[in-house]
N, C-alpha and C positions, 0 to 999 in steps of 0.2 A: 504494500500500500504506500503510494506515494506521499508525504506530506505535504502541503500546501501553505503553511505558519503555521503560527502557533497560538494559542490561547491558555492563559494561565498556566503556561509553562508544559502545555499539552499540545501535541502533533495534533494540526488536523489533515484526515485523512479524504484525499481526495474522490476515494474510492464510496464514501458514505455520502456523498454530496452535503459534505459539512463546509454548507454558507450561513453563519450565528448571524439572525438577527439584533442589530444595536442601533435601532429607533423604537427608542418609547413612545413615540405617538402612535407607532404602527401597531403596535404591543395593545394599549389603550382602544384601541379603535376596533379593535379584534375581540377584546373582554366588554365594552359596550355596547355590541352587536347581539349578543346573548344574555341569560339571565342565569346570576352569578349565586344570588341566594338559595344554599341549603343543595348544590347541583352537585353531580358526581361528571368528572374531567376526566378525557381523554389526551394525552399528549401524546406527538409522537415525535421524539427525537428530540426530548430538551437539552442536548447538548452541553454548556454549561449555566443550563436555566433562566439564561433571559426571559423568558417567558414563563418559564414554572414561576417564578419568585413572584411576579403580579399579578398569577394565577391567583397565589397562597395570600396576596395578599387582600382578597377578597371572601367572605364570606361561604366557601364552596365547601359543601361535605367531607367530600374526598376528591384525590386528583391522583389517578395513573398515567406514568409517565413510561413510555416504551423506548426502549434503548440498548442500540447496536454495539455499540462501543464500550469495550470492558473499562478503559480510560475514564469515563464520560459517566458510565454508573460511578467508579469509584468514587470521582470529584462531586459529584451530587450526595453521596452515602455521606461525607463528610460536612460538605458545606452550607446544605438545608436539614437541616432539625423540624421536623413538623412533624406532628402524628395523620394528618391529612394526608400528606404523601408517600407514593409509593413506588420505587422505581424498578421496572423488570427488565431484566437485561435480555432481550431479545428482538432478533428479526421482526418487525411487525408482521411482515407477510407470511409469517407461519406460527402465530398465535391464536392460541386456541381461546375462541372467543367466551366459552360457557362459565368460565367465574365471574364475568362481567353482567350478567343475569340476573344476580341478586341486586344489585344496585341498580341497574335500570331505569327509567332511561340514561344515556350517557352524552354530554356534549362536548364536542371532538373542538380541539384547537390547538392548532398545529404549524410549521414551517416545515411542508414534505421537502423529504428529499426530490429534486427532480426528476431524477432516470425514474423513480417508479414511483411518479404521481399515479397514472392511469392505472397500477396495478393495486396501490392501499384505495382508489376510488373502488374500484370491484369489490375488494376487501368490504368497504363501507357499504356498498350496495348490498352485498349478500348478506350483510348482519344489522339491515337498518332497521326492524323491530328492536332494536337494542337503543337505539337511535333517534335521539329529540332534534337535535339542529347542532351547525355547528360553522366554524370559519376555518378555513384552509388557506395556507400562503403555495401558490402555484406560480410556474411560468406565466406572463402576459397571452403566451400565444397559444398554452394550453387554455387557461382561463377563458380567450373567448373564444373556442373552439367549445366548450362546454354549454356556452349561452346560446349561438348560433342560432339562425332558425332558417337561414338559407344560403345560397351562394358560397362561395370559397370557403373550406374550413367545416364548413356543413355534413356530419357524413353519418356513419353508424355509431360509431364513438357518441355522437351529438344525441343522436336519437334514443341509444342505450340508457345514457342517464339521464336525460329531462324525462324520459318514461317513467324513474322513479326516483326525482327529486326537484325541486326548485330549488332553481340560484337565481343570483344576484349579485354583480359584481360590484365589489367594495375597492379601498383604494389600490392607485398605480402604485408602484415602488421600484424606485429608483435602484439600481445597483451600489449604489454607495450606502443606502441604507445596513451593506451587508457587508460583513468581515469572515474571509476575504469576500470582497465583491465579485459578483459573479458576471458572465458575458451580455446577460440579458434581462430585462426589466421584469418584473415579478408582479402578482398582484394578487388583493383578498379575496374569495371566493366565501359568500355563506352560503349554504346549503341545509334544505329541511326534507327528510324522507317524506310521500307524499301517503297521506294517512292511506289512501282506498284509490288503489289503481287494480283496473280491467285484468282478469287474467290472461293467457293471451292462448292458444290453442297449439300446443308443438312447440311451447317457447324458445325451447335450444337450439328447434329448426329454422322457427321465425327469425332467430338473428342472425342465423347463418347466412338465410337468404337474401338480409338487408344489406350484411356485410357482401354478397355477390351483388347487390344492387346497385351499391359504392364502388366496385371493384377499381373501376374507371370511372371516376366521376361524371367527365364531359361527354363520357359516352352514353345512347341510349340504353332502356331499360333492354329492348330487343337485344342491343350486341351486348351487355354482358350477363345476360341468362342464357341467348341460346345455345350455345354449347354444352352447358348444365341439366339436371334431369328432369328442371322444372315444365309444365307442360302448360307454355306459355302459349301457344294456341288458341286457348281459352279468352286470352287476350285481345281488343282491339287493336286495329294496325295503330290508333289513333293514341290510346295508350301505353304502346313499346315505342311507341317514337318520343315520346319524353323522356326525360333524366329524371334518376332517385333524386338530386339535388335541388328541383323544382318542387318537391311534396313532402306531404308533410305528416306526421306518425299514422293518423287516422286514415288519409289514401294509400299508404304502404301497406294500413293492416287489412284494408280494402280487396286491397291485391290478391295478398296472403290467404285470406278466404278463399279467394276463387282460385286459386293454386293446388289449395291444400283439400 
């Protein structure tokens, strides 16, 4: 693992996408988006707890803090005293979520690592009955790839998760906001699981075939299904001559019915 500086006399590891936040306003802005009283917190990757420590210093129940870094536990075990927190030294993407059930719901706030933003989102998706609302620090260009509702950027990704959350983009953030600063601008994401969404008929297949719908964006729905097993026929010519990127969750599951 390469290191990239240092912090409190600690290698950071480039490999963990350790960019600390160090603007308190950003911090602030993240804890008054959500409701702090009597709440049980999610963190993941407080690194050397800029963000745990404003957590703690608000009125929350409890607060679990997920962390990759044996370094980064240690310095936290030492330097926050709180019976409120709790720090588990682990991968987030292989946490097993079921102790977090008794405390219920959970509100998540966090500075992801970048490389696998999209992958703790699935994570969040698959466990959002556990899940009240929460703010997320992402890339800018993942963030509004999330919002999207058409045109560039718009795709299965987009669709995946507005299917089972609203967002809301909260502030831009500068790259200097962050030590080391990173190549690209960042920004808030809150997000709320959506209480009663549609179940969907073949759902592991319906997103497979949205993701074949996406394959090529620019291209028609026709060129890139028909090579697939889909028995698009069923279709008007008038229908395969548009793009996935033109419509929207409710004509795609349109489709999907008369596919399936």
């Amino acid at each position: 693992m390469r290191p990239h500086g240092k912090a409190h006399q600690i290698e950071l590891k480039k490999k963990f996408g350790q960019h600390f936040l160090r603007d308190q306003r950003i911090v602030d802005h993240m804890i008054e988006a959500v409701p702090m009283q009597g709440a049980s917190i999610v963190e993941i990757g407080p690194g050397d707890g800029f963000l745990t420590r404003s957590i703690l210093a608000h009125p929350v129940a409890r607060l679990w803090a997920f962390e990759i870094d044996h370094d980064w536990v240690t310095y936290l075990g030492n330097a926050i005293t709180d019976p409120r927190l709790k720090v588990i030294e682990q991968d987030i993407l292989t946490v097993d979520f079921s102790p977090l059930a008794e405390h219920a719901p959970w509100i998540v706030l966090a500075n992801l690592p970048y490389q696998i933003t999209f992958g703790i989102m699935h994570l969040l998706q698959q466990h959002r009955h556990m899940l009240q609302e929460g703010v997320v620090m992402m890339q800018e260009e993942v963030a509004q790839k999330l919002v999207k509702t058409s045109g560039r950027g718009y795709g299965c990704s987009t669709l995946f998760f507005q299917y089972y959350f609203e967002f809301k983009l909260l502030d831009k953030i500068p790259p200097e906001s962050f030590y080391p600063a990173p190549k690209v601008w960042s920004r808030l994401l809150y997000f709320k699981p959506k209480m009663q969404v549609a179940p969907i008929a073949h759902e592991a297949e319906f997103w497979k075939f949205i993701k074949a719908c996406f394959h090529q964006p620019r291209r028609t729905l026709r060129n890139n299904l028909s090579s697939l097993h889909y028995p698009i026929e069923r279709l008007s010519d008038e229908l395969l001559a548009q793009r996935a990127q033109q419509m929207d969750i409710a004509q795609l599951l349109a489709i999907w019915q008369q596919l399936s």
